[in-house]
C-alpha atoms as a printed R data frame, in Angstrom:
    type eleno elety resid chain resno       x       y      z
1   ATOM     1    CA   UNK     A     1 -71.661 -49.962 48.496
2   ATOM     2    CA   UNK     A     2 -67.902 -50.788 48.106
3   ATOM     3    CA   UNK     A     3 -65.531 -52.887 50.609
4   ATOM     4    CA   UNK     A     4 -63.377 -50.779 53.340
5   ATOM     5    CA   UNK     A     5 -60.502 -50.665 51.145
6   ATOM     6    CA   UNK     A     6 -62.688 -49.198 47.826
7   ATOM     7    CA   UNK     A     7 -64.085 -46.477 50.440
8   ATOM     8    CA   UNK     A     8 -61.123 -43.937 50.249
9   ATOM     9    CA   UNK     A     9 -58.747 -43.796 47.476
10  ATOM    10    CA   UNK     A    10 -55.036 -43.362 47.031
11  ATOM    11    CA   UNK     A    11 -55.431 -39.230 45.360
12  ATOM    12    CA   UNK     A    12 -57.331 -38.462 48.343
13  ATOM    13    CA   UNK     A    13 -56.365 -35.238 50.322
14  ATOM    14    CA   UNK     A    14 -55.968 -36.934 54.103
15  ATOM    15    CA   UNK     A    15 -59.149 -34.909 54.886
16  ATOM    16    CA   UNK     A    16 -61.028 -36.234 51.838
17  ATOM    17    CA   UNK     A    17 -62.957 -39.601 51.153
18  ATOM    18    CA   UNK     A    18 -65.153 -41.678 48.858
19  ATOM    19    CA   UNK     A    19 -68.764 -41.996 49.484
20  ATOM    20    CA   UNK     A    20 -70.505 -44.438 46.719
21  ATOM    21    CA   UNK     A    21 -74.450 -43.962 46.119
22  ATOM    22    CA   UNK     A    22 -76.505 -46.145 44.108
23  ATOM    23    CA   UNK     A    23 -80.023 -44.993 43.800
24  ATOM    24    CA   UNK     A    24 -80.875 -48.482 41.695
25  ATOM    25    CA   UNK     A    25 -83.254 -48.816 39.412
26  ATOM    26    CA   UNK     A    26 -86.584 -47.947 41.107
27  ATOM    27    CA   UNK     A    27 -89.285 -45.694 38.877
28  ATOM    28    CA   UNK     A    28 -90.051 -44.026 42.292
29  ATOM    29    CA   UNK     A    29 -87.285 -41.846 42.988
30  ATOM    30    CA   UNK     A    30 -84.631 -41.959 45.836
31  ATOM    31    CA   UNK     A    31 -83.786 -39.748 48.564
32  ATOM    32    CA   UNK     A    32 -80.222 -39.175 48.984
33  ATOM    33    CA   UNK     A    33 -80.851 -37.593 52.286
34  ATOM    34    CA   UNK     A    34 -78.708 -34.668 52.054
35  ATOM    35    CA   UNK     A    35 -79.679 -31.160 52.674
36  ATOM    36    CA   UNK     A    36 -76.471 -29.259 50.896
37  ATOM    37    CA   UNK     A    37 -76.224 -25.198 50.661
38  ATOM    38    CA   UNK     A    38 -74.723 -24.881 46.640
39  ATOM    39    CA   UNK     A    39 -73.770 -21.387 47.851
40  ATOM    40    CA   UNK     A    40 -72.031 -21.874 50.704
41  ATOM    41    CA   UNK     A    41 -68.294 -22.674 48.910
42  ATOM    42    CA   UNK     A    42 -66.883 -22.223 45.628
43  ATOM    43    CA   UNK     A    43 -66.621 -25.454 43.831
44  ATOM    44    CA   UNK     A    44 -68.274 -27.795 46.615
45  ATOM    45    CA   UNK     A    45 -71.480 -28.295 48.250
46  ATOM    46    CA   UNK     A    46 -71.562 -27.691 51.853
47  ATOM    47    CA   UNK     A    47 -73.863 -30.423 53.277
48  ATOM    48    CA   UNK     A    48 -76.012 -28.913 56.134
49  ATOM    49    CA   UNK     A    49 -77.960 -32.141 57.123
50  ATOM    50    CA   UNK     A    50 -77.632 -35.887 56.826
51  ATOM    51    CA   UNK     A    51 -81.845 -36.282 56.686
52  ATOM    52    CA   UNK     A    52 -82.212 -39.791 56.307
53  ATOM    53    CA   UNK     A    53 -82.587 -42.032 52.698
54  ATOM    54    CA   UNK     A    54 -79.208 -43.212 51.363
55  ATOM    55    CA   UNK     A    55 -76.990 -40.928 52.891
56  ATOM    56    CA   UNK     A    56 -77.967 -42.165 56.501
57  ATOM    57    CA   UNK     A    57 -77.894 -45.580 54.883
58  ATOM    58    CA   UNK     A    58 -74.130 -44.956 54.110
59  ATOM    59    CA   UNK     A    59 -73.362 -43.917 57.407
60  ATOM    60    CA   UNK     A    60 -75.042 -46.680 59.237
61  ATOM    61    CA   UNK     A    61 -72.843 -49.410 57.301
62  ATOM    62    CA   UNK     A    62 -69.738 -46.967 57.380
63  ATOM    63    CA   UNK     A    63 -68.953 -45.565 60.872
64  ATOM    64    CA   UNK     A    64 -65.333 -44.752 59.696
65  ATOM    65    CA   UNK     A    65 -66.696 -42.331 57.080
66  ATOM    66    CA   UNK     A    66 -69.510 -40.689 58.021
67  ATOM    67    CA   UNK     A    67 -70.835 -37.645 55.987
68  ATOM    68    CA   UNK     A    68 -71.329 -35.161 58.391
69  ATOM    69    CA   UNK     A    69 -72.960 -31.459 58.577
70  ATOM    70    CA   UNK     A    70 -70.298 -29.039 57.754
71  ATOM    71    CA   UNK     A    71 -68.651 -31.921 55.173
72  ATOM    72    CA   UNK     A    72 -68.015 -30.551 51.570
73  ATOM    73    CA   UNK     A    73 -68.991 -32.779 48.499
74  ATOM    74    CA   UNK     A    74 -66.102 -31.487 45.821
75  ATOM    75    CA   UNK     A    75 -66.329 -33.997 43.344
76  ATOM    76    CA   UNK     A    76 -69.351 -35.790 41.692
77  ATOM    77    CA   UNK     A    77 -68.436 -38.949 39.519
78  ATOM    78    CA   UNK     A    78 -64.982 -37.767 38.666
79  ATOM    79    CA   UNK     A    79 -66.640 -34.521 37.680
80  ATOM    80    CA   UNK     A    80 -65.699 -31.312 38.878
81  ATOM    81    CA   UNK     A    81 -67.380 -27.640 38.502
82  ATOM    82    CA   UNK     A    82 -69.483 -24.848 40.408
83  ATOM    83    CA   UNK     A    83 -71.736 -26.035 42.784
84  ATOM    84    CA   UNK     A    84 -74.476 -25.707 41.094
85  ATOM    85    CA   UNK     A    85 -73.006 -28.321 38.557
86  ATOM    86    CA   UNK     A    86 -72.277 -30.180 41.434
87  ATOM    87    CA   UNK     A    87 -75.625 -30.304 42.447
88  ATOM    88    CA   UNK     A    88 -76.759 -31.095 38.510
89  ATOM    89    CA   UNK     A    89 -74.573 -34.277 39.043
90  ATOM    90    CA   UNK     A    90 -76.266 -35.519 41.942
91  ATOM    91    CA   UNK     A    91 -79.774 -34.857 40.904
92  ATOM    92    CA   UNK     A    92 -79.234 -36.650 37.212
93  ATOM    93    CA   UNK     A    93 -76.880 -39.582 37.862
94  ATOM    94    CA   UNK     A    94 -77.980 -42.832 39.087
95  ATOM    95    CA   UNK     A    95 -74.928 -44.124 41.099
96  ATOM    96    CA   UNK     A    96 -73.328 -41.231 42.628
97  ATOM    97    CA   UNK     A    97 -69.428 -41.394 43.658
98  ATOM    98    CA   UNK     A    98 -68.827 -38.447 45.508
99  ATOM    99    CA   UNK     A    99 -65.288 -37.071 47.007
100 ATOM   100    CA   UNK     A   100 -66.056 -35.689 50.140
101 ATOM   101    CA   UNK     A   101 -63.811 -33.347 51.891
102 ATOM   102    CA   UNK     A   102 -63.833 -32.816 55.677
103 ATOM   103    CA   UNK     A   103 -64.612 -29.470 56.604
104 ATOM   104    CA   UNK     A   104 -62.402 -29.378 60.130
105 ATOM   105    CA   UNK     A   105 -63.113 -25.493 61.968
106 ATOM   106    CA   UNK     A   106 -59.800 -24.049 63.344
């Protein structure tokens, strides 16, 4: 997991950071801890839950940018698509760098 200043980058919307994932190289494999709805939005994955493995990790050692329910993962490894291909992303890749857009209700 990166430094402060590798956490959010400079084409980030002001609502929208950088989460970094690295699942390693374990044969057993890792949770991410993220219960996400691929239906939910058009081109992003609406996270429902933060339920524990390395998404809680990520929150624990980065209180300014938590991942939160109601947060939108819109970008997988540079990668965008439908959710579902979103979803592909996370499931196949073994260090995950995911833009995550803040989901603010008006």
């Amino acid at each position: 997991m990166g430094a402060a200043s590798e956490k959010c980058c400079a084409s980030c919307e002001p609502d929208e950071f950088i989460v970094e994932l690295d699942k390693g190289v374990s044969d057993s494999p890792v949770k991410l801890g993220l219960d996400v709805n691929p239906g939910a939005e058009v081109g992003a994955l609406r996270i429902n839950k933060v339920c524990g493995g390395l998404a809680e990790r990520w929150n624990d050692l980065n209180p300014e940018f938590k991942v939160i329910e109601g947060d939108c993962i819109v970008e997988v490894n540079g990668l965008v698509g439908d959710s579902r291909e979103l979803l592909g992303f996370c499931k196949t890749g073994k260090v995950l760098r995911l833009r995550i857009r803040r989901c603010v209700a008006g």
